[in-house]
C-alpha positions in Angstrom: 131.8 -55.1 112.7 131.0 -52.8 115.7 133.6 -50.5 115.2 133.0 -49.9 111.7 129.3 -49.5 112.6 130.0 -46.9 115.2 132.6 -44.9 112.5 130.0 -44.4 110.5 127.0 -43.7 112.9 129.5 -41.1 114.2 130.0 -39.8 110.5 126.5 -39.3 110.4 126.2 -37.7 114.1 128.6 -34.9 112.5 126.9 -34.6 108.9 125.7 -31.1 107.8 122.6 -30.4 105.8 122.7 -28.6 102.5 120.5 -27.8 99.9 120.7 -28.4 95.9 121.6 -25.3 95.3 124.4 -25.2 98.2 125.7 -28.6 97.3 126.0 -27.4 93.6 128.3 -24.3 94.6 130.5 -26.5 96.6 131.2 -29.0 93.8 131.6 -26.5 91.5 134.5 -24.8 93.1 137.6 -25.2 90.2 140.2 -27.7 91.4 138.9 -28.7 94.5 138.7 -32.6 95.3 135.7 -33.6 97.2 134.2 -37.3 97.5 130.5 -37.6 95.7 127.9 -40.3 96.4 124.5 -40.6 93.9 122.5 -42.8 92.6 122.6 -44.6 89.3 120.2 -44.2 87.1 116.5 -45.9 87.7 116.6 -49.1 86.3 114.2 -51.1 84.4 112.5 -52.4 87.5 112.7 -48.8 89.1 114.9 -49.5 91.8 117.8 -47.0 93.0 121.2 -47.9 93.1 123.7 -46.2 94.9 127.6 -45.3 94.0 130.5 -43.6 94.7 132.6 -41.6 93.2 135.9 -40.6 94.7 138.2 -37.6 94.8 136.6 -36.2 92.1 137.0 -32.6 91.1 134.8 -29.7 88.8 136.5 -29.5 84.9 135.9 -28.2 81.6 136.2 -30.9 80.6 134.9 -32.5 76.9 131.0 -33.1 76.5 131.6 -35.0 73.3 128.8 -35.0 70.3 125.4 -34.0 72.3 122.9 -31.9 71.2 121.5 -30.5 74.6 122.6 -28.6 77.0 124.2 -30.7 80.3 124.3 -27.6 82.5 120.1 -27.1 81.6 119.4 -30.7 82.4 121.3 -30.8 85.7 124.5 -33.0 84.2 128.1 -31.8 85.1 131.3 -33.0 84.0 134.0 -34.2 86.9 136.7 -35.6 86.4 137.7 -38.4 88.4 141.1 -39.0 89.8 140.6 -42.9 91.1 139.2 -44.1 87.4 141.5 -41.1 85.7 138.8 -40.2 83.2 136.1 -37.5 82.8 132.6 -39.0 84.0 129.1 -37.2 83.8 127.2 -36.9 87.2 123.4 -36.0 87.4 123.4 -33.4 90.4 120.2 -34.4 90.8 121.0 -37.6 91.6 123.4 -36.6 94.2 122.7 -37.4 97.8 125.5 -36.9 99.9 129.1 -35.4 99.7 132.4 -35.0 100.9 135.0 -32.5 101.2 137.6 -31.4 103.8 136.8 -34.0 105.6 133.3 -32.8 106.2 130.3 -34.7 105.3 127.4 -32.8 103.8 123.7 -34.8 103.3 121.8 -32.9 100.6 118.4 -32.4 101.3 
């Protein structure tokens, strides 16, 4: 229990702060797996739950029969290598990521 405590206080030691905007170039980047954390969406009650999505990477991928736009409501379409399927991820619900082995909080 200690050791996995202290692997992951040390994670956080060497975590970078990025911005929205940052966090949304580096995801964005064609091809390139990276590990995503957010939050599910606010449930009834209001609370916050948070996932993981990993080795995940940016697509064009389908956006089936909706009639707004996903890039205009902060929506982007990954697709994820662990599930094998395209999934939809609020950026703005994204609080943490992970690629090259560095981990990046967003602010």
């Amino acid at each position: 229990m200690k050791n996995n405590f202290f692997k992951h206080l040390a994670e956080f030691a060497k975590a970078t702060e990025i911005t929205r905007d940052e966090m949304r170039d580096m995801v964005l980047t064609w091809n390139e797996p990276f590990r995503i954390y957010s939050y599910k969406v606010p449930s009834n009650n209001g609370g916050r739950s948070p996932r993981i999505y990993r080795d995940m990477y940016s697509v064009s991928g389908p956006s089936g029969n909706v009639n707004y736009d996903y890039e205009a409501k902060g929506y982007m379409i990954f697709y994820d290598l662990d599930r094998e399927g395209y999934r939809t991820i609020d950026l703005n619900s994204v609080y943490k990521i992970k690629k090259f082995g560095i981990t990046y909080i967003v602010k």
